[in-house]
C-alpha positions, -999 to +999 in steps of 0.1 A: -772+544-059-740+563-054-742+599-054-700+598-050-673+579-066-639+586-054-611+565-067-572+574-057-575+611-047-544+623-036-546+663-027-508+683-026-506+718-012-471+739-019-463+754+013-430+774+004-418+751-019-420+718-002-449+695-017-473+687+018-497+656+010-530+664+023-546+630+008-533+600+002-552+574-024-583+578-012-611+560-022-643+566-008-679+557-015-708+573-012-749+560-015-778+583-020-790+588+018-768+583+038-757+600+070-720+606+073-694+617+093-656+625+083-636+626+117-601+636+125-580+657+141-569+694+127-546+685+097-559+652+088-577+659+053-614+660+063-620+696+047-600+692+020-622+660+013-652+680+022-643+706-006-626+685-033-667+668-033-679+702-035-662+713-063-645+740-041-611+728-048-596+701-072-574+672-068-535+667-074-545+631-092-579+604-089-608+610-097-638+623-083-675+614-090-704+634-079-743+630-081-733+615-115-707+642-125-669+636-135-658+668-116-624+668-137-644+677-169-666+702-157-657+737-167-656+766-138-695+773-148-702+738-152-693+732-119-707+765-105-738+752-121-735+716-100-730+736-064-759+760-077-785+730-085-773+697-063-753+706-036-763+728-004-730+738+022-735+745+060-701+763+067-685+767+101-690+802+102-719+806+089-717+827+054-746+846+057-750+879+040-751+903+067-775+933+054-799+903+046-828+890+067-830+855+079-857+852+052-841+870+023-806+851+029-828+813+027-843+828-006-812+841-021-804+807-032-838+801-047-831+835-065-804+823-078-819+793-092-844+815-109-870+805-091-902+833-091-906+860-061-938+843-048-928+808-049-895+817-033-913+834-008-932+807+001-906+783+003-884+801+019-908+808+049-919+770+053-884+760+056-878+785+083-911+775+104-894+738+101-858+749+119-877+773+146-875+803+132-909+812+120-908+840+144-874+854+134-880+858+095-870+897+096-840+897+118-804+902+105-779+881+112-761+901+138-796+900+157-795+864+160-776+835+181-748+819+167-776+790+171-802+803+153-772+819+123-764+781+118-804+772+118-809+798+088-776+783+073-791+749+074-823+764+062-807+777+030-789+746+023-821+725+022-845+751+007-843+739-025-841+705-017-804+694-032-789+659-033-762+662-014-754+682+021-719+691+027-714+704+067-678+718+080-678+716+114-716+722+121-714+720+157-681+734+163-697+772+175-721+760+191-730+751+229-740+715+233-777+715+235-778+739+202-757+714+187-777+686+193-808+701+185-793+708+149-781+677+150-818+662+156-833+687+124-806+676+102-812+638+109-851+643+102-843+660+070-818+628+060-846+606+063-881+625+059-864+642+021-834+613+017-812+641+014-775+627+016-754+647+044-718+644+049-703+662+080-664+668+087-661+667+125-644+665+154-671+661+174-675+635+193-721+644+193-717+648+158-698+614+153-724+594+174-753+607+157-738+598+124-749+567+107-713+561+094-682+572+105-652+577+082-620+583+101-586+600+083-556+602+097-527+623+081-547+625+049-554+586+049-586+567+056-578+541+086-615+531+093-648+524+083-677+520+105-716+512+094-740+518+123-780+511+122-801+539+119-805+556+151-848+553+145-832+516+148-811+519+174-777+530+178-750+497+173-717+501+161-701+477+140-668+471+147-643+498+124-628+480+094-590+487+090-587+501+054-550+496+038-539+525+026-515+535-004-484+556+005 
């Protein structure tokens, strides 16, 4: 089942009056599950990708499906209301509210959702045992590891169990064993709650742990690659050239 549907996205930004293409005809999709990686360099399209599927910004033309949602016909709430209840973010830097605890920032989302004080609690506790953190529940964010600030991110993303996992540049704060050991939790998550996760990277860890790689190149898709789960065994397939649309 596809839980995203792109069909000829193309993004424009106006920088200072000239029109600068950020995506070109993209079409790109996406099945409930799966593990996936969006690589290039700085100024290739990956976060604008990343946050035209969130909702966070909206296309020049295309369109753009999302767990079952035509994004183009969703008013502001409407799509406030899709990031709210399918869709958790793991941002580069973080985002955490600072005067909040660890627990109280995994809960805020729960909060949010309505969901009552004890239940949230609850939740919100288990979820932080399973990323390491039982033991730092209480601590602010500015008395925690950049490390451990990314594990509570992750934590609130998953906490209440959304469709769809949209990561910027997870790793890119982060030394290389923390990295990895996110990495690991984030792959367990994929296939112990099926929870779809799409990464934008340029990282090469992040891209070899990924379970398909999506490469873009000045706003353009220029390959395809399908690898077998990792609980399988890590082969590549060799990348399939995609023709692009200027």
């Amino acid at each position: 089942m596809a839980i995203i549907n792109i069909q000829d996205l193309v993004k424009d930004y106006d920088t200072n009056g000239i029109a600068v293409r950020a995506l070109r005809n993209v079409v790109l999709t996406v099945e409930k599950g799966e593990f996936t990686a969006i690589a290039g360099p700085s100024g290739s399209g990956k976060t604008t990708l990343l946050n035209i599927i969130g909702g966070l910004d909206s296309p020049t033309s295309g369109t753009v499906h999302v767990v079952g949602k035509d994004l183009a016909v969703l008013s502001p709430k409407g799509l406030s209301d899709m990031r709210l209840e399918k869709i958790g973010f793991i941002f580069q830097a973080y985002n955490l509210i600072p005067v909040l605890t660890a627990l109280e920032n995994v809960e805020y989302i729960l909060l949010l959702q309505g969901t009552g004080k004890e239940e949230r609690r609850g939740r919100a506790m288990r979820i932080l045992e399973e990323v390491g953190l039982g033991k730092e529940i209480n601590r602010r964010p500015k008395e925690l590891s950049g490390g451990q600030q990314q594990r509570v991110a992750v934590a609130r993303a998953i906490v209440s169990e959304p469709e769809l996992v949209l990561a910027d540049e997870p790793t890119a704060n982060l030394d290389q064993k923390t990295g990895a050991g996110l990495l690991d939790l984030m792959h367990e998550l994929n296939h112990r709650k099926n929870i779809t996760f799409i990464f934008s990277t340029h990282d090469r860890m992040v891209m070899d742990y990924a379970e398909r790689l999506i490469s873009l190149t000045d706003g353009i898709i220029v390959s395809d690659e399908k690898k077998k789960s990792r609980r399988e065994g890590a082969v590549i397939t060799k990348p399939k050239k995609m023709k692009s649309k200027r």
